[in-house]
C-alpha positions as CSV (number, residue, x, y, z in Angstrom):
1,X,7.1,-115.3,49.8
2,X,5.7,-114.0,53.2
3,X,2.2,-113.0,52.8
4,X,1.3,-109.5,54.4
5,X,-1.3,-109.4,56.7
6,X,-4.1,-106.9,58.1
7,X,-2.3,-104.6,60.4
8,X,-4.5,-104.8,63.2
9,X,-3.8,-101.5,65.7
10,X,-6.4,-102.2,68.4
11,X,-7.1,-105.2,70.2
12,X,-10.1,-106.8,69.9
13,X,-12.3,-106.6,73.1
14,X,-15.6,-106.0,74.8
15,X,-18.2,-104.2,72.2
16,X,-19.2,-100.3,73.2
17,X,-22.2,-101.5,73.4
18,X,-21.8,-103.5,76.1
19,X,-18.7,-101.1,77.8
20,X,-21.7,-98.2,78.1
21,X,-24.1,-100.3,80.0
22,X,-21.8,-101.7,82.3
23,X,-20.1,-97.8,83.0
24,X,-24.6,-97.2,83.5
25,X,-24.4,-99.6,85.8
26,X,-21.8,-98.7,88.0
27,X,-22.9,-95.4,88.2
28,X,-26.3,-96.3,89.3
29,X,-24.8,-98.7,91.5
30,X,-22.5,-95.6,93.3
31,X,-25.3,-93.6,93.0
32,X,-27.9,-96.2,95.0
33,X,-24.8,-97.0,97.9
34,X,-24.0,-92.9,98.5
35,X,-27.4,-92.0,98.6
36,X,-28.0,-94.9,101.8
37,X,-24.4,-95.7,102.9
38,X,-24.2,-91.3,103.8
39,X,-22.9,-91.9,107.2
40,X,-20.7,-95.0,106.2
41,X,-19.1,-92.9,103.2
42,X,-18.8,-89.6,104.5
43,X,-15.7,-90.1,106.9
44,X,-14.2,-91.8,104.1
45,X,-15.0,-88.8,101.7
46,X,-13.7,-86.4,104.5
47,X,-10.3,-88.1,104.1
48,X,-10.0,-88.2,101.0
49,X,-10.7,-84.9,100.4
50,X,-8.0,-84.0,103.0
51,X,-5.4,-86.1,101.2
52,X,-6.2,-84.4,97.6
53,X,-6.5,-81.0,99.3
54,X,-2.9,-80.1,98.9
55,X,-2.5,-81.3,95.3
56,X,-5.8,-79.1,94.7
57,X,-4.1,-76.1,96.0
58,X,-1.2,-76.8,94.2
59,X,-3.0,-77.2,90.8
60,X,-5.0,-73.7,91.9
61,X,-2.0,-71.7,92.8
62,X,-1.6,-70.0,89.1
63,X,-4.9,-69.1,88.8
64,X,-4.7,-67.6,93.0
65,X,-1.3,-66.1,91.6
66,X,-2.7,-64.2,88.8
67,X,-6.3,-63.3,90.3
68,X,-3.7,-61.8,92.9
69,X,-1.9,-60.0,91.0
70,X,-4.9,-58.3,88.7
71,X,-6.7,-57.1,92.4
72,X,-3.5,-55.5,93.2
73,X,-3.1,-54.2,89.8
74,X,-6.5,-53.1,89.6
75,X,-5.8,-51.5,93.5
76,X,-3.0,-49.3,92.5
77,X,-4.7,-48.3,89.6
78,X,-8.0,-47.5,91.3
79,X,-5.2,-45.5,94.0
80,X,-3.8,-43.4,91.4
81,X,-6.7,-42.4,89.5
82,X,-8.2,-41.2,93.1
83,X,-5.3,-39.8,93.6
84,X,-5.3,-37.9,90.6
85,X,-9.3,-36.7,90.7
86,X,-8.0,-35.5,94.7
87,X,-4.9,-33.7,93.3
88,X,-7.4,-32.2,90.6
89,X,-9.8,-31.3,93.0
90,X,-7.8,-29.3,94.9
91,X,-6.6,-27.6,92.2
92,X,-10.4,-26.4,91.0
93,X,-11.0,-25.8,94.6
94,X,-8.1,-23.5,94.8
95,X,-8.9,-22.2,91.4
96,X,-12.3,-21.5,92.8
97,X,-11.0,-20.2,96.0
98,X,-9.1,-17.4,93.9
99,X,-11.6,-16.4,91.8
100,X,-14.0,-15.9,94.4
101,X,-11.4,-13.7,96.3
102,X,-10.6,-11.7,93.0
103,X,-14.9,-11.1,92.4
104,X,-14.9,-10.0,96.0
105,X,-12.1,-6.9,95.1
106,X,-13.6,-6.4,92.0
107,X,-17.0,-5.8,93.9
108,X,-15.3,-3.5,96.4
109,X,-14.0,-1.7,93.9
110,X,-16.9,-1.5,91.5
111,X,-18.9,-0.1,94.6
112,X,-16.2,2.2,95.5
113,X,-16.5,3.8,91.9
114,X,-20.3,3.8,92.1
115,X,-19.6,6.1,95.1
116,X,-17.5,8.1,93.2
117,X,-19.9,8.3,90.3
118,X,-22.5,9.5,92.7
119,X,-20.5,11.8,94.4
120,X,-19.5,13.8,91.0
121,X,-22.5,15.6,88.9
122,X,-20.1,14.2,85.7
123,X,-21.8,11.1,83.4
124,X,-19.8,8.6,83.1
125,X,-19.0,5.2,81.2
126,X,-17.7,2.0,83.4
127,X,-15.1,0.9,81.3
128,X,-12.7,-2.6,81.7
129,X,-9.2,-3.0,80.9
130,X,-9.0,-5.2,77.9
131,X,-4.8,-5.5,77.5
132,X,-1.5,-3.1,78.4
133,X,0.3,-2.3,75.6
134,X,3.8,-3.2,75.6
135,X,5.3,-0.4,75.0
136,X,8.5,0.1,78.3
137,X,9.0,3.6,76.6
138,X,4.9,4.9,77.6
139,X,2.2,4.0,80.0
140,X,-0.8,3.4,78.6
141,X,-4.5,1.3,78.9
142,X,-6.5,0.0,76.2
143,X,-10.3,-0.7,77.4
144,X,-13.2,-2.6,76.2
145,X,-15.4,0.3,75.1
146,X,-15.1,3.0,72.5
147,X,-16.8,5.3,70.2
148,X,-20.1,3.2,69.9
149,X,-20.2,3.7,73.9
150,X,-19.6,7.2,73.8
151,X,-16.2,7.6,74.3
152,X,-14.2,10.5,72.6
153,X,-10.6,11.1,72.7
154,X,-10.1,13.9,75.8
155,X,-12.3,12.3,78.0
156,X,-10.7,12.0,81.7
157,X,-10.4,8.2,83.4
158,X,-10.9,8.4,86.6
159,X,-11.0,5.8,89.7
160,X,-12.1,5.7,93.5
161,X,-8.4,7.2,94.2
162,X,-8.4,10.2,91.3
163,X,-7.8,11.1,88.0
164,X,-5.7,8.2,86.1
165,X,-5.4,9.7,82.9
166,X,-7.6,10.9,79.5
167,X,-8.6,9.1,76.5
168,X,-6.3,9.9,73.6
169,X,-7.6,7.1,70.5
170,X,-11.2,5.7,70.2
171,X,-12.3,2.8,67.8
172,X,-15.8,2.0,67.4
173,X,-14.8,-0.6,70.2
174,X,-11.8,0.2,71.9
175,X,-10.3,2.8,73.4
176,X,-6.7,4.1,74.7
177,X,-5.9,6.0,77.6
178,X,-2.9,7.9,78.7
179,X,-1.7,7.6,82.4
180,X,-0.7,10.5,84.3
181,X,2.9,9.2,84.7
182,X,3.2,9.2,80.8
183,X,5.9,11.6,80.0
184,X,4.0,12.7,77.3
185,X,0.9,13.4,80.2
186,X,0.2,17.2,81.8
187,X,-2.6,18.2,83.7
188,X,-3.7,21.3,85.0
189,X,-3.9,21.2,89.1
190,X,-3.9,23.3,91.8
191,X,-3.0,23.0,95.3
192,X,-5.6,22.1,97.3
193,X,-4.6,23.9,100.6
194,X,-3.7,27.2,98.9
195,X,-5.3,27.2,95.7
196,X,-2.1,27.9,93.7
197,X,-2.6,27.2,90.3
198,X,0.1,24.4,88.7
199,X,0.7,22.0,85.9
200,X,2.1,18.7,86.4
201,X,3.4,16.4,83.8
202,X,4.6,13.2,83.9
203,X,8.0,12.8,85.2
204,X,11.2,10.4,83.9
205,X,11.2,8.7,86.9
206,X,8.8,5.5,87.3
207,X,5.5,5.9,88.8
208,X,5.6,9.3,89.9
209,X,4.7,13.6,88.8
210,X,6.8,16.1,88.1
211,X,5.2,20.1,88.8
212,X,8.2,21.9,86.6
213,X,8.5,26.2,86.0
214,X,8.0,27.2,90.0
215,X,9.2,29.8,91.0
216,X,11.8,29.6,93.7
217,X,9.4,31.0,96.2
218,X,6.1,28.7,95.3
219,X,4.2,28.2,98.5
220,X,4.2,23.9,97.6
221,X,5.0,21.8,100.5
222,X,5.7,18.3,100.8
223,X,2.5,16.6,101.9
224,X,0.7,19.2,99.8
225,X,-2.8,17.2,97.8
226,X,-2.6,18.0,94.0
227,X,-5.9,18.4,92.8
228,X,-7.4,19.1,89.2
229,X,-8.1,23.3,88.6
230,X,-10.8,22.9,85.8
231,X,-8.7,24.8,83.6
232,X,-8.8,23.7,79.7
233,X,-12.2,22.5,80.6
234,X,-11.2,18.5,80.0
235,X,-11.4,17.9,83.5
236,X,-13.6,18.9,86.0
237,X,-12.2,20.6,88.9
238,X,-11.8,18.7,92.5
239,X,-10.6,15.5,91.3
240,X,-7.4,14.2,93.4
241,X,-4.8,14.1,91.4
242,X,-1.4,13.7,93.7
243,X,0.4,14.0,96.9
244,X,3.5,16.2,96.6
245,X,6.4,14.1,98.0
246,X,9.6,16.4,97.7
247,X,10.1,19.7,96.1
248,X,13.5,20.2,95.0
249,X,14.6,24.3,94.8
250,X,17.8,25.4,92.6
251,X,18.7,28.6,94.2
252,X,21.2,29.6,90.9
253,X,18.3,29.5,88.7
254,X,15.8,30.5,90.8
255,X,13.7,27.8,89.9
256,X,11.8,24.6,91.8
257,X,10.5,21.3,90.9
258,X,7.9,19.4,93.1
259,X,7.6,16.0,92.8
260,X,4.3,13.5,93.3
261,X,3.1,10.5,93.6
262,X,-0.3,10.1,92.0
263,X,-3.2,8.7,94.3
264,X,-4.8,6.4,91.2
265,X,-3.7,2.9,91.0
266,X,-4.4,1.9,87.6
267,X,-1.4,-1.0,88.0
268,X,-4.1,-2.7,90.5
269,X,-7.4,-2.4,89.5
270,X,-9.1,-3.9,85.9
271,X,-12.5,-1.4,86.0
272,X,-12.4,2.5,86.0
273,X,-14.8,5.5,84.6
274,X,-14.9,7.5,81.9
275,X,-16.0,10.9,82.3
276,X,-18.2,12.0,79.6
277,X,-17.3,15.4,79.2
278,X,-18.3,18.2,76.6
279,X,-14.8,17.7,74.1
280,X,-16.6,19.5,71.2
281,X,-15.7,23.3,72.6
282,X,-11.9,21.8,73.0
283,X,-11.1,20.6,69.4
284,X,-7.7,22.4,69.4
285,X,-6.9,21.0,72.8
286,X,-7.6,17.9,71.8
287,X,-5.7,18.1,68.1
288,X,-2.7,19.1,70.0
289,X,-3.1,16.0,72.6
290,X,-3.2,13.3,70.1
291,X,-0.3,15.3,67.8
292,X,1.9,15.3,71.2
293,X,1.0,11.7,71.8
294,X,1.8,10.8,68.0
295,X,5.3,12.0,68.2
């Protein structure tokens, strides 16, 4: 029978012991001839650091590859996000540049009204527009102010141009105006170069007045201002009103129609006043508004 032996993997050799000190001294020994051989060695070192070079290169070209790729990365991110904070930039600037300009015609026009204000003995409330109804079938303007301000339905709206049109419906907060062109709108006016009294109401066609019932021979010219009479007592006489534009005569009937464009532009401004006049003596005038205005 074959006897089984030790299976030996390793060969038997030199102890670690004895491996250690000998690796110690070599290393000192390399140590000892670099530090006084430096001139001897270093030509030698030069070449062989030459001859390695390219196989160091070689070994260093993934990590070159990807440090290359993250800067560029990193680049064209950097690139877009200052592209992005530019493009926003411009935007807020332009944003800004806006608003300014808007502030600036708001403060022409606030002034201009402050004129007007002074120039007329009347109180009055600065009002804002706070939203159109929409509503294609009337023209009207809801404002920021109401009751608590001392708004009451009746009261004229006026601005820098002329009358724009009278409160119809306060809340303790709000208010709602009628504009001229409403066709639901009169006013009693009077020709400012002849005094000829009129009333004009507001016409079918967009933006503009019709002055109905003349008579075939009424003395109103195109050109002619349109100013308020101070009849009803709701608005104060002297406030511009319109220019007539055409007046349109029906000989059969014997009758004429002027028509005018109003001098207010309440399509382009956001503040106006509200004239605080006495409604308490003008109940019934002001019952029969908002019933007219209700229907």
């Amino acid at each position: 029978m074959r006897e089984h032996g030790t299976l030996r993997l390793f060969k038997r050799g030199p102890s670690a012991e004895f491996r250690l000190c000998l690796l110690v001294l070599l290393s000192l020994s390399l140590l000892v001839v670099d530090a006084g051989w430096t001139t001897v060695l270093n030509p030698l070192r030069q070449a062989i650091s030459a001859a390695i070079y390219p196989f160091q290169r070689v070994a260093l070209a993934p990590r070159d590859l990807i440090e290359y790729m993250d800067s560029w990365t990193n680049a064209a991110t950097l690139a877009r996000a200052e592209q992005d904070a530019l493009r926003r930039q411009q935007i807020e600037m332009a944003q800004l540049s806006t608003h300014a300009a808007q502030l600036a015609a708001e403060n022409q026009q606030l002034r201009r009204l402050l004129n007007v204000s002074e120039e007329i003995s009347q109180r009055s409330i600065a009002v804002e527009v706070f939203y159109v109804p929409p509503n294609a079938f009337s023209h009207r303007l809801v404002f920021n102010k109401g009751s608590d301000a001392g708004i009451a339905p009746g009261m004229p709206v006026i601005d820098e141009g002329g009358v724009v049109g009278q409160i119809i419906r306060v809340t303790p907060y709000t208010s709602e105006a009628a504009l001229l062109i409403d066709d639901q709108a009169s006013i009693p006016v009077q020709v400012l170069r002849n005094g000829l009294r009129l009333i004009a109401f507001g016409s079918n066609e967009v933006g503009k007045l019709e002055v109905r019932y003349l008579t075939a021979g009424a003395d109103v010219q195109s050109g002619d201002t349109l100013v308020t009479s101070g009849i009803g007592g709701l608005f104060p006489a002297g406030l511009s009103v319109a220019k007539v534009e055409s007046v349109q005569r029906d000989p059969g009937t014997g009758f004429a129609m002027a028509i005018a464009q109003p001098l207010s532009h309440p399509e382009r401004y956001r503040h106006f006043l509200v004239l605080q006049v006495d409604v308490s003596t003008t109940q019934g005038n002001q019952a029969r508004l908002e019933a007219g205005h209700e229907q």
